[in-house]
GUDREN-762039 format. One line per field, with one value per residue: residue number from 1; x, y, z of N, C-alpha, C, O, CB in turn. Coordinates in steps of 0.02 Angstrom, whole numbers, plus 50000, padded with zeros to 5 digits. Glycine has a CB too. Example, Ala and Ser with C-alpha at 12.3 -4.5 7.8 and 13.67 -1.06 7.14 Angstrom:
GUDREN-762039
lonu 1:2 $
n.xx 50660:50642 $
n.yy 49716:49888 $
n.zz 50390:50354 $
ca.xx 50615:50684 $
ca.yy 49775:49947 $
ca.zz 50390:50357 $
c.xx 50660:50645 $
c.yy 49835:50002 $
c.zz 50390:50394 $
o.xx 50712:50670 $
o.yy 49834:50057 $
o.zz 50423:50402 $
cb.xx 50565:50704 $
cb.yy 49776:49970 $
cb.zz 50452:50286 $
end
This chain:
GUDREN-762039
lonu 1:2:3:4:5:6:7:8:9:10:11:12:13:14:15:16:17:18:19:20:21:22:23:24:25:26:27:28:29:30:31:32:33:34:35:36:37:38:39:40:41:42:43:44:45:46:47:48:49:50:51:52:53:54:55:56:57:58:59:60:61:62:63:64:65:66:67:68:69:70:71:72:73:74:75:76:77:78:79:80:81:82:83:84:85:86:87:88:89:90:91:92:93:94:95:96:97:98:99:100:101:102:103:104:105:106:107:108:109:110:111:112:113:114:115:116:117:118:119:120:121:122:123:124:125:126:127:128:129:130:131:132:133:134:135:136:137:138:139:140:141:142:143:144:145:146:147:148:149:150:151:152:153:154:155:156:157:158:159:160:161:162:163:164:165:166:167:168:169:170:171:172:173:174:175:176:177:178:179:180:181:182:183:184:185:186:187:188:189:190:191:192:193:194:195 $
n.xx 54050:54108:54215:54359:54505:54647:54784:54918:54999:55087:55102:55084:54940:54787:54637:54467:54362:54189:54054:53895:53744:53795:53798:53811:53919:54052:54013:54031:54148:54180:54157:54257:54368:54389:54423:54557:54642:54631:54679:54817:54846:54851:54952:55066:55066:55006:55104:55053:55084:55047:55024:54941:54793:54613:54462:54308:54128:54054:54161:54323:54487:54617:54811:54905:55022:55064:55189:55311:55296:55158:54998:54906:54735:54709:54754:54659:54543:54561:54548:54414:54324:54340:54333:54181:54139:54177:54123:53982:53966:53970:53871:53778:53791:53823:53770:53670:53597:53544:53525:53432:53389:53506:53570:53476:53482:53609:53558:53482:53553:53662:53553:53575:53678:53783:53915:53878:53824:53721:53746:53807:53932:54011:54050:54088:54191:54340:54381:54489:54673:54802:54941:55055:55144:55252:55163:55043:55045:55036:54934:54849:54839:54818:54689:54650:54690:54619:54491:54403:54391:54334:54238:54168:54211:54322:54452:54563:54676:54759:54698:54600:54541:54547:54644:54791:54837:54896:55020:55098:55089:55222:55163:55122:55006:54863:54895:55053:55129:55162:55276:55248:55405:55432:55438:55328:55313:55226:55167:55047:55015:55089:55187:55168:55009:54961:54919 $
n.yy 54505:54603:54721:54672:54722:54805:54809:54804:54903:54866:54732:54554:54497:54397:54423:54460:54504:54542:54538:54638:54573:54446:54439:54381:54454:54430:54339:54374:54400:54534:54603:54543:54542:54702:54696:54635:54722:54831:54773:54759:54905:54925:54855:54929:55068:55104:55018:54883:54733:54586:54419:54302:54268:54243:54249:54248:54200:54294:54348:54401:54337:54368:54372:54484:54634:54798:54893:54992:55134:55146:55115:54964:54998:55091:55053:54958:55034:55133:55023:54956:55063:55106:54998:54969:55087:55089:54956:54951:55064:54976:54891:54973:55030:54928:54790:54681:54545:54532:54678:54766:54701:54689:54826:54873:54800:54829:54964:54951:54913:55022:55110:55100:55138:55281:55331:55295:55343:55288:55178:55016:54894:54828:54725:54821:54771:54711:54582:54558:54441:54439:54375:54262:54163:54031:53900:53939:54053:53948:53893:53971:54007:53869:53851:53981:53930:53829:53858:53859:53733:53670:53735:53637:53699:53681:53535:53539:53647:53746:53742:53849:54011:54140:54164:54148:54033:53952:54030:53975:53852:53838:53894:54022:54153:54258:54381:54485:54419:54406:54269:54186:54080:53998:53865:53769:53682:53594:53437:53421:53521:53534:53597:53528:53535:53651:53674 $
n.zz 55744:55813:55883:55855:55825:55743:55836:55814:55693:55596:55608:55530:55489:55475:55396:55363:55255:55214:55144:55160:55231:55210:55046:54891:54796:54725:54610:54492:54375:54320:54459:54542:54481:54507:54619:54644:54559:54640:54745:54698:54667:54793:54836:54759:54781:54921:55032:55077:55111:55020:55056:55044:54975:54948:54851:54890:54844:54943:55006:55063:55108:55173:55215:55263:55302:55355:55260:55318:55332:55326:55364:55421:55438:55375:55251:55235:55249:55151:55025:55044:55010:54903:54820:54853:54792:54669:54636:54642:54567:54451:54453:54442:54301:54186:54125:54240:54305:54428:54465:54545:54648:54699:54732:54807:54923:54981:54994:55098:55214:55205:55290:55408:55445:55465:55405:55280:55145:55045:54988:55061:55056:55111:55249:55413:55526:55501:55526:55587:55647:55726:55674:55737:55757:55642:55660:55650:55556:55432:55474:55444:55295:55247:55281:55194:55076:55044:55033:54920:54896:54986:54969:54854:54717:54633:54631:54663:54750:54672:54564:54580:54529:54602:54709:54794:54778:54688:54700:54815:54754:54682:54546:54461:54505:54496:54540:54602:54736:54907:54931:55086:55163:55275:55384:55447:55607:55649:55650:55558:55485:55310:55175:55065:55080:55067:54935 $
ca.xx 54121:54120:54255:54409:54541:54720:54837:55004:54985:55145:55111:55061:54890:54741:54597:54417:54333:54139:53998:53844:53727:53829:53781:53857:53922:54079:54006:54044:54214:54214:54181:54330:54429:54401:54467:54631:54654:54650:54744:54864:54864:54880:55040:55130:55036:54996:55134:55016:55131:55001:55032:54885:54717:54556:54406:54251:54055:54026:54208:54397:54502:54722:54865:54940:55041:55072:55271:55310:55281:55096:54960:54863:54699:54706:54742:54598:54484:54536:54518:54359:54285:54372:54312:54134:54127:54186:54088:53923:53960:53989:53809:53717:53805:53852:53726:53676:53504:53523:53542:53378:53410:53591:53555:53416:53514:53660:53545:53446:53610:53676:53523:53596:53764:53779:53940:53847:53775:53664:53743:53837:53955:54076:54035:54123:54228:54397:54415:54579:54715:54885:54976:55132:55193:55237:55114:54982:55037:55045:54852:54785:54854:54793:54629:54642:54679:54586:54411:54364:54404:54301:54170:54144:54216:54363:54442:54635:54666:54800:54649:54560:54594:54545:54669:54856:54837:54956:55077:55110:55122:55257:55169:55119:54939:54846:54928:55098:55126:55234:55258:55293:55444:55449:55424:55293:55339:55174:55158:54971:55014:55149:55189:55126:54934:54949:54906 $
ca.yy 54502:54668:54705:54632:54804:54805:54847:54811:54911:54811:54651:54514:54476:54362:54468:54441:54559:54502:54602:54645:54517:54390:54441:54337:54478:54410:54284:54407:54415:54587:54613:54496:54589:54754:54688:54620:54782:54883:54741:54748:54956:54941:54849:54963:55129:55111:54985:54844:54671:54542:54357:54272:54297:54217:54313:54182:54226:54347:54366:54399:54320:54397:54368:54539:54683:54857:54918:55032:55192:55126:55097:54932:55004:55134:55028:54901:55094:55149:54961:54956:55117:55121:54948:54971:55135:55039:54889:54985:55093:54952:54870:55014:55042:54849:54742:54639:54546:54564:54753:54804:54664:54711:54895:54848:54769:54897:55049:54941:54902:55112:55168:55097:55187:55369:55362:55298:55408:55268:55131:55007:54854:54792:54736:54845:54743:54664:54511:54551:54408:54438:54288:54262:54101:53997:53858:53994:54067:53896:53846:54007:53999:53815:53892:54012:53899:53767:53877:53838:53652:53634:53757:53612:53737:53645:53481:53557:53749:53785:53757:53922:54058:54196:54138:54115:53942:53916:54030:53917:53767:53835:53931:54098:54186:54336:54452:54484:54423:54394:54221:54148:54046:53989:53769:53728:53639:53560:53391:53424:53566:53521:53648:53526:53528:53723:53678 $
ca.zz 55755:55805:55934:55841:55811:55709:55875:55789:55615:55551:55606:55494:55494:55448:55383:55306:55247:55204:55115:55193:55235:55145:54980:54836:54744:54693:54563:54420:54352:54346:54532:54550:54446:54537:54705:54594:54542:54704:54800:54644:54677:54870:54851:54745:54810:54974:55074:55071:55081:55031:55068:55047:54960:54911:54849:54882:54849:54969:55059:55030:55152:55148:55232:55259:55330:55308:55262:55403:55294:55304:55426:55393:55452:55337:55183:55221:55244:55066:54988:55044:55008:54826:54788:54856:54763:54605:54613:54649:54474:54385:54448:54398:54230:54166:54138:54292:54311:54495:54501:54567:54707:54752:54755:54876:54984:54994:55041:55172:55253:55231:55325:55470:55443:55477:55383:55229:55126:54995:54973:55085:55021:55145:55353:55445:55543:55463:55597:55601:55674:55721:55666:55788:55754:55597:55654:55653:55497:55392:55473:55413:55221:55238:55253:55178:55001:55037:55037:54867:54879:55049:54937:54813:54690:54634:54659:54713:54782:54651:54511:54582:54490:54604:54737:54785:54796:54624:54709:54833:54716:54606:54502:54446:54521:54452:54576:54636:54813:54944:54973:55152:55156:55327:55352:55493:55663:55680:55602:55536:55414:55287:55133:55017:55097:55057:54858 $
c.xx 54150:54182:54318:54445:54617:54760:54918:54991:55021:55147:55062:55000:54830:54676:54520:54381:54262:54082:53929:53777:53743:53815:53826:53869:53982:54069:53997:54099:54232:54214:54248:54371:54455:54430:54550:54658:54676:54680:54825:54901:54875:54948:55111:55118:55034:55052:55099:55078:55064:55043:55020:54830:54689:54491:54355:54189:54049:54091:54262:54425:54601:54732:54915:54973:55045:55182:55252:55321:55192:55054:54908:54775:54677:54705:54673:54530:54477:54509:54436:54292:54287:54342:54238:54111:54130:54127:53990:53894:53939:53903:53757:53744:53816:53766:53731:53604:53499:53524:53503:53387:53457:53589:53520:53431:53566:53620:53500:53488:53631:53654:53560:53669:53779:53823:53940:53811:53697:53681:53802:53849:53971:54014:54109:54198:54267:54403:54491:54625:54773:54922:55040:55161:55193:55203:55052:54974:54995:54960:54805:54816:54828:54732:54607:54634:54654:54508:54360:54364:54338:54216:54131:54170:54276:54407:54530:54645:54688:54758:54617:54584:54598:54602:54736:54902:54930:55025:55133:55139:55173:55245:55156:55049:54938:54880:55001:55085:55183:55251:55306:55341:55467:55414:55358:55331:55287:55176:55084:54968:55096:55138:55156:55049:54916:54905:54875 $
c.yy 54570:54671:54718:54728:54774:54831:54877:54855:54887:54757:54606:54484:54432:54418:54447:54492:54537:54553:54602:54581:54466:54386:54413:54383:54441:54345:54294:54426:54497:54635:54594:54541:54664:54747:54670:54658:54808:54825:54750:54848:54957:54922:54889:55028:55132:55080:54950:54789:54619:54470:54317:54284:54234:54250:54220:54229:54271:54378:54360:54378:54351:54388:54442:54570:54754:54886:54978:55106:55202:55114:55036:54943:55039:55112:54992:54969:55086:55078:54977:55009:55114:55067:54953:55016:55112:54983:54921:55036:55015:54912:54907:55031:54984:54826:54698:54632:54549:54640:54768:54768:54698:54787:54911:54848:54827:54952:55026:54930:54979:55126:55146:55109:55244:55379:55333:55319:55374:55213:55086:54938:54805:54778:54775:54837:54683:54588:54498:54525:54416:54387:54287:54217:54062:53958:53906:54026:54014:53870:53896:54007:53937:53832:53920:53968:53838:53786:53859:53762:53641:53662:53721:53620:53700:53571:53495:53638:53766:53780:53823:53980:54128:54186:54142:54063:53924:53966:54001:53866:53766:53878:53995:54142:54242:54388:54430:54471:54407:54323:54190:54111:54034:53896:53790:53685:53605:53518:53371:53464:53566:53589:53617:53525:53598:53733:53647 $
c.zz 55771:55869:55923:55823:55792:55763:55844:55710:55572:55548:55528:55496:55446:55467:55330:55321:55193:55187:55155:55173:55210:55096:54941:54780:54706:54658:54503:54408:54348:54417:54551:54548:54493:54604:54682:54578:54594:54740:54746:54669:54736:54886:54818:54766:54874:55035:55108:55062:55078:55017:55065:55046:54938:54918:54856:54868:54875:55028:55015:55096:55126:55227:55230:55302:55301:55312:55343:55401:55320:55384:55371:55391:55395:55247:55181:55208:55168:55033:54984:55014:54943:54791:54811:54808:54658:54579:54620:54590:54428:54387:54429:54322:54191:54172:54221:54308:54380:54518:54552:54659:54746:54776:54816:54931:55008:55033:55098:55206:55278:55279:55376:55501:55426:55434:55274:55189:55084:54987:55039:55063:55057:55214:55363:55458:55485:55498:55584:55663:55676:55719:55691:55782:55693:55592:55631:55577:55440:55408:55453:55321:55218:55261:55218:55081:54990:55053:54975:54850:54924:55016:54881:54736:54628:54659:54704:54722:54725:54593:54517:54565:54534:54681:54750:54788:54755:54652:54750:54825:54660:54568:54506:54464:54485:54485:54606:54703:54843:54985:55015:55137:55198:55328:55436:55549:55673:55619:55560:55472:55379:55227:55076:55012:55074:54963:54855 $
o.xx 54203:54191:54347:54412:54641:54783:54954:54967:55003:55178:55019:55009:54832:54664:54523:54368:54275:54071:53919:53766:53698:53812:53885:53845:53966:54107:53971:54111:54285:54250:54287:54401:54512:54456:54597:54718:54737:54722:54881:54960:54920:54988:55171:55172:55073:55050:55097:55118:55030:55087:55060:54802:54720:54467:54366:54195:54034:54080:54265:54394:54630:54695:54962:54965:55033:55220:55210:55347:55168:55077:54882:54743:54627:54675:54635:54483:54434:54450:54405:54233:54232:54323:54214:54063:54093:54098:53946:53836:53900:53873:53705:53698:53819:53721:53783:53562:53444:53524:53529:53390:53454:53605:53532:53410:53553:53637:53481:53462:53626:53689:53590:53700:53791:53810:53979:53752:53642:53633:53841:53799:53953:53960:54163:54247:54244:54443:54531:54629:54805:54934:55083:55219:55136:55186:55019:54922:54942:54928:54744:54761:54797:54716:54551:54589:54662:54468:54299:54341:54291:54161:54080:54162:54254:54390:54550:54611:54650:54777:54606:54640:54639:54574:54759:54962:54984:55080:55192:55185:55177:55291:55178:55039:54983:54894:55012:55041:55238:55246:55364:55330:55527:55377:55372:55380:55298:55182:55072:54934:55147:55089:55122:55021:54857:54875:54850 $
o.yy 54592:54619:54760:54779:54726:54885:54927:54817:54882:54724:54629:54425:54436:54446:54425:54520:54518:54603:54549:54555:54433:54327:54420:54371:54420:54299:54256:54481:54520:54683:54633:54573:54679:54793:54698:54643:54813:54849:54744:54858:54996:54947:54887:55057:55176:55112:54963:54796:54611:54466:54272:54308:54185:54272:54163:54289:54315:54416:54334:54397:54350:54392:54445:54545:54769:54892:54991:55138:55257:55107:55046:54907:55018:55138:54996:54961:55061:55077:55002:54995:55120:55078:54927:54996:55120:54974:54891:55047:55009:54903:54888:55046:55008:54842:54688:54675:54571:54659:54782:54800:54726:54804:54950:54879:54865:54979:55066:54937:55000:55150:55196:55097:55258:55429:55345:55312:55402:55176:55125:54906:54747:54807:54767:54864:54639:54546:54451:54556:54400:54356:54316:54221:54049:53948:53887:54027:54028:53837:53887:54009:53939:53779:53907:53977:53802:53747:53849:53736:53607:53637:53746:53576:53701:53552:53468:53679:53807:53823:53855:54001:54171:54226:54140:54050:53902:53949:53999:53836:53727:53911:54027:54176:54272:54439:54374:54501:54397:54314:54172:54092:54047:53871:53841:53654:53569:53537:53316:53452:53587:53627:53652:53516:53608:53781:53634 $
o.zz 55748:55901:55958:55814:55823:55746:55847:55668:55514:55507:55490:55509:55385:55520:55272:55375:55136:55220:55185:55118:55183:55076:54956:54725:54651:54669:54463:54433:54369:54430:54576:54591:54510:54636:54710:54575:54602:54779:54771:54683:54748:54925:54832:54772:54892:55088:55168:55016:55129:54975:55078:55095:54917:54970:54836:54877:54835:55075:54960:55145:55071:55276:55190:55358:55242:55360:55387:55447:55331:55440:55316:55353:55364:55200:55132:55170:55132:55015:54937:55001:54916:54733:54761:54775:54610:54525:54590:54570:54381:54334:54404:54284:54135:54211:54251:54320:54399:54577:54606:54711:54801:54833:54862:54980:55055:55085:55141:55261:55336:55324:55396:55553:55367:55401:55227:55202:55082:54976:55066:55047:55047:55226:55335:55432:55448:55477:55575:55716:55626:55771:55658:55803:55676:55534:55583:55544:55413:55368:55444:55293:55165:55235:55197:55040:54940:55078:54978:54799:54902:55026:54856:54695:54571:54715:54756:54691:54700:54553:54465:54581:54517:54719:54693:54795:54774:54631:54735:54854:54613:54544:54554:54414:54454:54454:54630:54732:54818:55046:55006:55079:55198:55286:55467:55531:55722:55560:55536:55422:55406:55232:55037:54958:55061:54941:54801 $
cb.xx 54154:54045:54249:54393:54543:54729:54851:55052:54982:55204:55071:55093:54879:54741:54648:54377:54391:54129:53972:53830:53690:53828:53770:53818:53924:54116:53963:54010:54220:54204:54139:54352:54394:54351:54425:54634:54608:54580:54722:54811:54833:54839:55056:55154:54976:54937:55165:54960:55210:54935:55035:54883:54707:54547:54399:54236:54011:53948:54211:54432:54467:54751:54883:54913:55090:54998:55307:55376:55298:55105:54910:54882:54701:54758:54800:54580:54507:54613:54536:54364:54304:54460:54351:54122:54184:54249:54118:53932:54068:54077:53794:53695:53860:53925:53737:53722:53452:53561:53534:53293:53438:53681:53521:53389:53554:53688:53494:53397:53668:53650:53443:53578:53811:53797:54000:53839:53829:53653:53753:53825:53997:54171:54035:54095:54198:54480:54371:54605:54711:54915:54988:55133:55178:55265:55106:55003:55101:55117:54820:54771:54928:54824:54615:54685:54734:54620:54405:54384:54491:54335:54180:54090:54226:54373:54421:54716:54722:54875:54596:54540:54566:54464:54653:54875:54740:54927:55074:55084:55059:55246:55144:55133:54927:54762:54873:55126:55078:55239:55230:55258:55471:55421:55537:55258:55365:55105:55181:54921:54988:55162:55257:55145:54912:55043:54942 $
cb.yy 54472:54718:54647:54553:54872:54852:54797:54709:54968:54808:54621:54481:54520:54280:54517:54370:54614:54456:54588:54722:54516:54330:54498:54266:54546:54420:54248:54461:54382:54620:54577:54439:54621:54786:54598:54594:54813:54929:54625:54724:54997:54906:54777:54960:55141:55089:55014:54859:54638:54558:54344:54251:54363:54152:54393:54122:54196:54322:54322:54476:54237:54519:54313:54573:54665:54934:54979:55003:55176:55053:55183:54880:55016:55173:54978:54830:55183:55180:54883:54947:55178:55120:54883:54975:55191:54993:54804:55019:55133:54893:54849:55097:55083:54798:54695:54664:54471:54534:54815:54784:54601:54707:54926:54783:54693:54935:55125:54891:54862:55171:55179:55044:55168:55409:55364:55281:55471:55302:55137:55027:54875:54855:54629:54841:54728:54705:54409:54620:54368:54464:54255:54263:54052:53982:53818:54062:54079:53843:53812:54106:54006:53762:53918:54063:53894:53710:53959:53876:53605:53673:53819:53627:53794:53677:53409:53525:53796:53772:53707:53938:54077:54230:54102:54131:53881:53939:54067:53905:53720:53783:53911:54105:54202:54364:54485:54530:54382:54452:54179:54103:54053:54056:53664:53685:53670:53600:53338:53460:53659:53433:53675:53485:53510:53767:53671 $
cb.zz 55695:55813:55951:55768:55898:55639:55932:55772:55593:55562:55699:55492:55513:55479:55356:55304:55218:55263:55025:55179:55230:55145:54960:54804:54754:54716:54574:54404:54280:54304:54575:54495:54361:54536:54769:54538:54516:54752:54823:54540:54658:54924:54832:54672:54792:54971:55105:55019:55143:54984:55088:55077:54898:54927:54745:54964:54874:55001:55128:54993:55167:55104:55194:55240:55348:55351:55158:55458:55198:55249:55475:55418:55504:55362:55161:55314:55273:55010:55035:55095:55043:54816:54802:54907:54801:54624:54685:54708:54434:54379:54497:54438:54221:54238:54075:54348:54280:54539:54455:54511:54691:54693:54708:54881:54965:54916:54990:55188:55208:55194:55335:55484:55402:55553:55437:55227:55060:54931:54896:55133:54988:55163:55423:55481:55596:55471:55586:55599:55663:55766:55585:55860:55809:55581:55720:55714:55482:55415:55558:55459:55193:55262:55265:55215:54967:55089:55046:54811:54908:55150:54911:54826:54737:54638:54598:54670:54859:54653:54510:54639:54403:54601:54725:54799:54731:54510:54711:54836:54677:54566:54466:54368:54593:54452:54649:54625:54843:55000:54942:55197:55125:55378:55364:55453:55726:55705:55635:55593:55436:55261:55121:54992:55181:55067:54810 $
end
């Protein structure tokens, strides 16, 4: 997916950001956690508006922009770097019976990145979408919270906890966000399919 580039740095975009060879790191709560954190610090530090998240197995999928202080390119850099750098401590210091594995994997990925020095976390590329129209918006959040339903994972979005499914439906998610409040013109995606 290489290719894809942030033109607008303000616009509103659909963004996944996916670990190297699709590794299933996030299936330890405190991986989780550490992306919750730094999306939690990018919105009050950096001028990060987030809109829409879900962390899955081996991907995070958001709904974002950057304030207009901010460059979005630049937030998704640090994220990434800060949370790889994070989550790569915490596998060598934390228990984890896959260490020896995941470590593995990380520095056979680096070698092939000059600006990696040992270990490497993330792919590269963001596949970053500029979302221009409320139909467009409304069919990527209906993706976006309906990944752990279609993953087996759950039986409704707003059950997933790592998610902004429940902010959506009323209620309250782990992270502050910013939620859309625009209706749909297309008769396929309604607001209540979003939960």
């Amino acid at each position: 997916m290489a290719g894809y580039k942030i033109s607008n740095q303000h616009a509103m975009h659909y963004l996944t950001l996916t670990t190297v060879g699709w590794v299933d790191v996030f299936t330890r709560k405190r991986y989780c956690d550490i992306l919750l954190d730094s999306l939690a610090y990018c919105r009050r530090e950096k001028g990060l508006i987030l809109y829409a998240y879900v962390i899955m197995s081996n991907h995070l999928h958001l709904i974002a922009q950057a304030k207009e202080t901010s460059r979005l390119s630049d937030i998704l850099r640090d994220f990434k770097k800060f949370t790889s750098a994070m989550i790569i401590k915490s596998i060598q210091e934390e228990p984890e019976s896959r260490r020896d594995w995941l470590l593995l994997v990380f520095r056979y990925y680096a070698r092939f990145n000059k600006n990696n020095s040992l270990h490497q976390l993330w792919q590269h590329d963001n596949h970053p979408i500029e979302l221009y129209s409320p139909d467009f918006i409304y069919q990527r959040l209906a993706y976006i919270h309906q990944n752990p339903v279609r993953a087996g994972w759950v039986e409704a979005a707003e059950q997933y906890r790592y998610s902004s499914a429940l902010d959506y439906a009323g209620g309250k998610g782990l992270l502050d966000i910013s939620v859309i409040d625009i209706a749909p013109t297309i008769g396929y995606v309604h607001v209540g399919d979003l939960g």
